[in-house]
matplotlib code that plots the C-alpha trace (Angstrom):
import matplotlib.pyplot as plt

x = [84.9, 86.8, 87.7, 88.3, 89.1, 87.8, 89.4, 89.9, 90.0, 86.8, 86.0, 87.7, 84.6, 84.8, 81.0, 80.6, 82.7, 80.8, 77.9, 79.0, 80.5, 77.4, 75.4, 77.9, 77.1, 79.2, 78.4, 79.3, 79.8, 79.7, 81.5, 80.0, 76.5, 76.9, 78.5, 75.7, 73.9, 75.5, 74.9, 70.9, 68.6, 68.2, 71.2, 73.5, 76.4, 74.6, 74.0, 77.8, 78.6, 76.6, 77.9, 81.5, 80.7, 77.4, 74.1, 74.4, 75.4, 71.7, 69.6, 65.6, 64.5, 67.2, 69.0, 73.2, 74.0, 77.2, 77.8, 78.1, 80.8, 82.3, 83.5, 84.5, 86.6, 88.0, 89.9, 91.0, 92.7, 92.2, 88.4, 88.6, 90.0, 87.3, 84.7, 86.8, 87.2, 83.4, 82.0, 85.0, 84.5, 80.4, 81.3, 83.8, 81.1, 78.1, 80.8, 81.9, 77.7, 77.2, 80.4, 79.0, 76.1, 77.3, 76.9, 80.1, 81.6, 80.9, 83.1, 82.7, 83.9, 84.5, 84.3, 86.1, 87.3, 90.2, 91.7, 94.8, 94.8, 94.4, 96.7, 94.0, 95.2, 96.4, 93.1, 91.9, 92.6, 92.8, 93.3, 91.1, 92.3, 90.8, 92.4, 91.9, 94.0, 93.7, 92.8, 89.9, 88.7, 88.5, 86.4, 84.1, 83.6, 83.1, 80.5, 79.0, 78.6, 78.6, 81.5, 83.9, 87.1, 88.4, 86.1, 87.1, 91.3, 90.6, 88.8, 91.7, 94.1, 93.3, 93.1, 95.8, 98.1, 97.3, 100.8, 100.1, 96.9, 98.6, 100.9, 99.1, 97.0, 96.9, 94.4, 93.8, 91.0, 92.2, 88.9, 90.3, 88.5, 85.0, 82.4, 82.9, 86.6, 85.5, 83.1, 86.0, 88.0, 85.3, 85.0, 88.3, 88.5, 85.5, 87.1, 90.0, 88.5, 86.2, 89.0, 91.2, 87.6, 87.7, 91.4, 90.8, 87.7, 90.0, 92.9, 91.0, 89.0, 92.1]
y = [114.4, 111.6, 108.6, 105.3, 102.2, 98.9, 95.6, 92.1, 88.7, 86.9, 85.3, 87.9, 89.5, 92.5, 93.1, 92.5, 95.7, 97.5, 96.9, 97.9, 101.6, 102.7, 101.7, 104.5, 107.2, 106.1, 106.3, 103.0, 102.6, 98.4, 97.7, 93.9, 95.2, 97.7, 95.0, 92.7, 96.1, 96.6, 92.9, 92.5, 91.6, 94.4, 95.9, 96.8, 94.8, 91.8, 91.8, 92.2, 89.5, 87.5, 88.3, 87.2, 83.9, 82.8, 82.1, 79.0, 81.5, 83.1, 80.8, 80.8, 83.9, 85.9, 86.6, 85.9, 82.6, 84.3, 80.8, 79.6, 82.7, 82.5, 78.4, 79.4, 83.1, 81.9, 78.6, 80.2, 83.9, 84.7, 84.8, 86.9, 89.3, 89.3, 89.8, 92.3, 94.4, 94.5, 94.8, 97.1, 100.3, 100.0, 99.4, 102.8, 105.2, 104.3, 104.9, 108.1, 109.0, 108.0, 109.7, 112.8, 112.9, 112.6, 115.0, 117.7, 116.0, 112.5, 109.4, 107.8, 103.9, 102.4, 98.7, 97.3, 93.8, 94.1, 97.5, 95.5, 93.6, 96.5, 99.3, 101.7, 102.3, 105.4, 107.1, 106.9, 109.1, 105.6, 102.1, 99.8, 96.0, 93.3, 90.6, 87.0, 83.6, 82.0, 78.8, 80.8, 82.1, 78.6, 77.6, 80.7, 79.8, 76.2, 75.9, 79.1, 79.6, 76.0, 76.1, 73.5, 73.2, 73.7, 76.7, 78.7, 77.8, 79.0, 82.4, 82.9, 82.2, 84.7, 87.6, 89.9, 87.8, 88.7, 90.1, 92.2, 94.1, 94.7, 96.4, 99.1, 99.7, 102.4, 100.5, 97.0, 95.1, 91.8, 89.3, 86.7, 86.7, 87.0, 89.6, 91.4, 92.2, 92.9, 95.9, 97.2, 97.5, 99.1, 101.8, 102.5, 102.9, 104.6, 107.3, 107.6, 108.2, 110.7, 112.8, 112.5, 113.8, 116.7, 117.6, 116.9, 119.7, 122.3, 121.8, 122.7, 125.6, 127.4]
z = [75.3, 76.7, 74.0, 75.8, 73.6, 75.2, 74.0, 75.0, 74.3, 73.6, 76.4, 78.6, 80.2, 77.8, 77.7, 81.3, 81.7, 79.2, 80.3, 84.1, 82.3, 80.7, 84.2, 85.6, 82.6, 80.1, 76.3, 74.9, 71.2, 70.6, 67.5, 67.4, 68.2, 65.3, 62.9, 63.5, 62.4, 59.2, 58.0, 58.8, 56.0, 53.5, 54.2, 51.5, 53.9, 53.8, 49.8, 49.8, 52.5, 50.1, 47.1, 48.6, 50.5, 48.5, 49.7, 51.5, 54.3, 55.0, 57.3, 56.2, 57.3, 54.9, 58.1, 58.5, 59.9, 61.6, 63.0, 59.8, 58.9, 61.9, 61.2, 57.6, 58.4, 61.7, 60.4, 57.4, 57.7, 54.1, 54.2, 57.4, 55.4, 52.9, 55.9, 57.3, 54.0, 53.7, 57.3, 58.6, 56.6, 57.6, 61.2, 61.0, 59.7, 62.2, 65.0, 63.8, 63.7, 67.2, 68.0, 66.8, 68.2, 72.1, 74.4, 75.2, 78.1, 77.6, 78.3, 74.9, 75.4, 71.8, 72.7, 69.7, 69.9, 67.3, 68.6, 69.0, 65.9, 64.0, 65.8, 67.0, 70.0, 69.2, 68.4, 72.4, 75.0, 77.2, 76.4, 78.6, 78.2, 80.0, 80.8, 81.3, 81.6, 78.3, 80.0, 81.5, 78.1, 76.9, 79.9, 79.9, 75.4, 76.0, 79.1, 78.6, 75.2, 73.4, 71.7, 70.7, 72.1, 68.6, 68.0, 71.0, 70.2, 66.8, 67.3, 69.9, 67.8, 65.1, 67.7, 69.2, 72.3, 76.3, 75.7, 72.5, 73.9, 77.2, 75.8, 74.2, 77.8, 79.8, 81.9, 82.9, 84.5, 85.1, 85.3, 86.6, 89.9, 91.0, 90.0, 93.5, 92.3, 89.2, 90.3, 92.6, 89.7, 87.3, 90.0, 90.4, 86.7, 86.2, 89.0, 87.0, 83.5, 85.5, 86.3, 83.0, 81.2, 83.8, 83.3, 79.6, 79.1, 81.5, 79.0, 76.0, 78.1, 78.2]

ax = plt.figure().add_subplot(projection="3d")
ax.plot(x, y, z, "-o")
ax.set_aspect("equal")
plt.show()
């Protein structure tokens, strides 16, 4: 088995990259997918999210308003940590369960938004950053997403620098450019991490 840490800023293109790996066999383990998992209504996550940030921050149906969260933890770094503390732990332990159950052989790509942020680089046989002009974030949060201009500067803000997660790559897509050079890249990478999970499975063969 081949671990591969995906990262990147928001707004980077990180899930379009994702999603292109598991089109080309890869298993792909979604932190923010599974953290929206640990938080749904009935879970014990969401009693504690509760429990920490009060009720004002269900909508109707019983369900998270992560909008809601998101204003409150992103412009204040203390509150992030309470979220953190609660949902982080939950994330860990449903990865380690889907981790488990993939096949011998697999290329397992963690996509974890914060692998930079919180020094995790070194539990991944690769380190997958991509990378986007912060100017080009902003654009992709604010016209394709809705967000404020002072939304999407504060979300970056409280994540890792282009510098800091390039600097813990052993790979980087750069998504600058147009989906045609994005899918050249993702092939060429996908080449690569086929032949590291080759050379990877002889090593521990013999």
């Amino acid at each position: 088995m081949l671990k591969v840490g995906l990262t990147g800023g928001i707004g980077s293109g990180k899930s379009e990259v994702s999603a292109r790996l598991d089109e080309r066999g890869a298993v792909v383990i979604d932190a923010d997918k599974i953290a929206r998992e640990v938080v749904e209504p009935g879970t014990p996550g969401l009693a504690a999210v509760v429990a920490e940030f009060g009720a004002d921050v269900l909508l109707p149906s019983g369900a998270l308003d992560r909008e809601k969260v998101g204003r409150i933890v992103f412009a204040h770094p203390e509150r992030l940590a309470a979220l953190n503390a609660i949902v982080h732990p939950l994330v860990g332990e449903r990865m380690q369960e889907l981790m488990d159950a993939a096949p011998a052989g697999a290329i397992v790509v963690y996509d974890v938004p914060l692998l930079a942020e919180n020094g995790l680089a070194g539990m991944y046989d690769a380190v997958v950053v991509v990378d986007a002009p912060e100017e080009t974030q902003l654009d992709r949060l604010t016209s394709r997403r809705g967000m404020t201009e002072e939304d999407a500067r504060a979300r970056m803000a409280n994540q890792a620098t282009r510098e800091q997660r390039r600097a813990v790559a052993t790979h980087v897509i750069d998504n600058s450019g147009t989906l045609d050079d994005l899918k050249s890249q993702v092939d060429a990478l996908w080449e690569t991490l086929t032949r590291q999970a080759a050379d990877k499975a002889a090593r521990e063969q013999t």
